[in-house]
C-alpha positions in Angstrom: 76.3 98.1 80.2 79.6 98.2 81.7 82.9 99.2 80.8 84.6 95.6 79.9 81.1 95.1 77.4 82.8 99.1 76.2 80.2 101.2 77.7 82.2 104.7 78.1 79.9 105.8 81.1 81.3 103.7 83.3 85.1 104.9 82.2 83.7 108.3 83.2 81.9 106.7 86.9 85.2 105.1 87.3 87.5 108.2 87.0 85.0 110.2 88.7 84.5 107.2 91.8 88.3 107.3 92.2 89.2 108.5 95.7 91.4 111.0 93.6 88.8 112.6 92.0 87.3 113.7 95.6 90.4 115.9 95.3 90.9 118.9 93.5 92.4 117.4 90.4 94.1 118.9 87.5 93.5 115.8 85.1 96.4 117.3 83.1 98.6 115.9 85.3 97.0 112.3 85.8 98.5 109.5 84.5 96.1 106.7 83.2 97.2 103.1 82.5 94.0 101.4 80.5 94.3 97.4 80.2 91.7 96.1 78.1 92.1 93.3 75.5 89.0 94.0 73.0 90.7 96.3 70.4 87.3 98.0 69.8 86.8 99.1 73.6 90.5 100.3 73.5 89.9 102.3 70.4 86.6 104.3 72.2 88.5 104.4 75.8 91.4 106.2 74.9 89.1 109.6 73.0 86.4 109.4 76.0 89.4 109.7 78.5 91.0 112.9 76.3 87.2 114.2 76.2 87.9 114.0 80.4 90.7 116.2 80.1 93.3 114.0 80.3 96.3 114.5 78.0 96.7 111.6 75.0 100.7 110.9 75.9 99.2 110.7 79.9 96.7 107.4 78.4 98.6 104.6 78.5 97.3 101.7 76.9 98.1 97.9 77.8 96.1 94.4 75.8 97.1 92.3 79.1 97.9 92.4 82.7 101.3 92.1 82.3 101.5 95.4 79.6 99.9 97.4 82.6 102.5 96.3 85.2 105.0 97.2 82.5 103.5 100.8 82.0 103.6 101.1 85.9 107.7 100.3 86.3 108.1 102.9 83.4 105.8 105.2 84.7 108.0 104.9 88.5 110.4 107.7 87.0 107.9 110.6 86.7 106.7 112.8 89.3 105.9 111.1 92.5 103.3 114.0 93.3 101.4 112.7 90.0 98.3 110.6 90.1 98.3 107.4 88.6 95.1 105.4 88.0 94.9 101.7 86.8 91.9 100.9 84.9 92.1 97.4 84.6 89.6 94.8 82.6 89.4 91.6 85.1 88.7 88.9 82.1 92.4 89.5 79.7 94.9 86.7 78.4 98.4 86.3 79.6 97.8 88.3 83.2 94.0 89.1 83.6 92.9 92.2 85.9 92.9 90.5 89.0 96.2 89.0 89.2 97.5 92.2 88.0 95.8 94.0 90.9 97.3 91.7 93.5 101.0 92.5 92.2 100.5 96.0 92.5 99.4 95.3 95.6 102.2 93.0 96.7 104.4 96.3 95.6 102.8 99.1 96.6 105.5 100.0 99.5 108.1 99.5 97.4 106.1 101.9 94.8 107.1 105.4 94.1 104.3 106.2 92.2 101.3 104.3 94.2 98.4 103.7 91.4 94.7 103.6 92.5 93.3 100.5 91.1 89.7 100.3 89.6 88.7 97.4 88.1 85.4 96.7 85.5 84.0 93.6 84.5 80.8 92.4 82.4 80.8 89.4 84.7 80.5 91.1 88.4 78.9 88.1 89.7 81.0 85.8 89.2 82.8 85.7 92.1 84.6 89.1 91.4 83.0 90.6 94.8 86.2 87.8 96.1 88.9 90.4 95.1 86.9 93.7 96.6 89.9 94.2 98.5 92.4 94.5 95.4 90.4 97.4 94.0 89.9 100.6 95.2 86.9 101.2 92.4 85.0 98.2 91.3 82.1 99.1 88.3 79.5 96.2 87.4 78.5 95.5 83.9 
């Protein structure tokens, strides 16, 4: 199963499959924004992530597109030497994954903090392989 159908091995493939995590990486100091609008995957996301390493107040949680991008202008005032990763669900009301991803990427000079993105969908073959290039992870279901 994938991680949009809440399978919490691929939240762990994902973080692991982030160019970041080829680095040495003190997961205490990465910042994770998680946009996914099933309540249920949000609630078993956000303890799998802290079972990572990764510090509760550093998970921050968005239901839409447009709650991530909000997350990432507030989180543009921390360290710059921080990671930031973007998990983002493609299929969400008001601003799904996708067009989320190609605002970020539409900002990323003007970034301070430059998120990698990594996207995860139930529905891979659905024409998702069409936005490869917005996503620096993409997980199947």
């Amino acid at each position: 199963q994938g991680f949009g159908s809440g399978s919490f091995g691929s939240v762990v493939e994902a973080v692991e499959a982030a160019p970041i995590c080829q680095m040495q990486l003190d997961v205490q100091n990465l910042d994770v924004i998680y946009a996914e609008d099933e309540c249920i995957f949000r609630e078993l996301a956000v303890p799998g992530l802290m079972r990572l390493g990764i510090p509760e107040g550093n998970i921050h949680v968005a239901m839409d597109g447009r709650e991530a991008l909000d997350h990432l202008m507030n989180l543009q005032s921390r360290d710059a030497s921080k990671p930031l990763v973007m998990m983002l669900d493609v299929r969400m009301p008001v601003m799904d994954g996708c067009e989320c991803a190609k605002q970020v990427r539409d900002q990323m000079d003007s970034l301070r903090r430059k998120p990698y993105l990594a996207c995860f969908s139930a529905g891979f073959g659905d024409g998702l392989h069409d936005h490869d290039d917005l996503f620096d992870v993409s997980l199947p279901q």
